[in-house]
C-alpha positions, -999 to 999 in steps of 0.1 A, spaced: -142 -192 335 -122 -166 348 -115 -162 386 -108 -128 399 -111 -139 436 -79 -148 447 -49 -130 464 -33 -102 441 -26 -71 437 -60 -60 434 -77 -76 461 -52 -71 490 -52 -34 491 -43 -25 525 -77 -15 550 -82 26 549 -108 49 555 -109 54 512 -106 25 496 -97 27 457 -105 -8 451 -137 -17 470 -168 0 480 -173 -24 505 -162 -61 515 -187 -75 482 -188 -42 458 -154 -33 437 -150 2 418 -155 11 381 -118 9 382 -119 -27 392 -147 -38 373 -129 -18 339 -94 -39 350 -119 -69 348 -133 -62 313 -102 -56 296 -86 -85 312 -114 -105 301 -112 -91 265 -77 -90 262 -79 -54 258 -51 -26 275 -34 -58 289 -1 -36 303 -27 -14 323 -39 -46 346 -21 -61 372 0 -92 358 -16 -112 388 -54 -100 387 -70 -126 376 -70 -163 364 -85 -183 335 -95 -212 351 -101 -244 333 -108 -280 345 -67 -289 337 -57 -260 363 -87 -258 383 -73 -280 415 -42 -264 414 -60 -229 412 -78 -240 443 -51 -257 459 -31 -218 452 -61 -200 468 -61 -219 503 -24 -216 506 -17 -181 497 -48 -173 522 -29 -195 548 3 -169 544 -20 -140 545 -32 -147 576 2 -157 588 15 -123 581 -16 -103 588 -33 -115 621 -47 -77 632 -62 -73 598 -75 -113 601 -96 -101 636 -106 -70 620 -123 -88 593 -135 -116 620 -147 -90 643 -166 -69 613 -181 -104 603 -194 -111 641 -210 -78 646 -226 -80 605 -240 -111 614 -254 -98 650 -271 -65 631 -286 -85 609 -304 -108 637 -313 -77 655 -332 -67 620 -345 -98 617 -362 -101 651 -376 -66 645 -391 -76 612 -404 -107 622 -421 -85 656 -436 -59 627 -452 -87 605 -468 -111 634 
């Protein structure tokens, strides 16, 4: 299985009004989801990031995880504005979507 998830070059693009990488927090670009393919299929290799993306297998799979949690821990060491960014985005998401739920709920009762 192969784990694009992590942190690399891909996924760390700094926060800006245009994003190359991401539509949004969930959705990446063509360009992403092309770098993905050809990773995948072993295909333009020298055209994706060395770091985007790991073939994990059960003999690598703890360690792959174990990777993931600590290079998140350093992120957020490094980048605690971006880290309540995020957290503050996340809060108001979640609030929105109670607000629509409430009103939906009122509409169908």
């Amino acid at each position: 299985m192969w784990d694009f998830y992590g942190h690399n070059t891909i996924t760390l693009e700094p926060i800006q009004d245009v994003m190359e990488n991401y539509v949004d927090n969930f959705h990446y670009t063509k360009l992403v989801g092309d770098l993905i393919l050809n990773r995948i299929l072993g295909y333009k290799d020298n055209e994706v990031p060395a770091d985007f993306g790991v073939l994990v297998t059960k003999e690598n799979l703890e360690f792959h995880l174990a990777k993931i949690r600590a290079d998140r821990g350093e992120w957020v060491k490094i980048h605690p504005n971006e880290l309540y960014l995020v957290e503050s985005l996340q809060i108001k998401f979640v609030e929105e979507l109670k607000k629509q739920n409430k009103r939906t709920l009122h509409i169908v009762s």
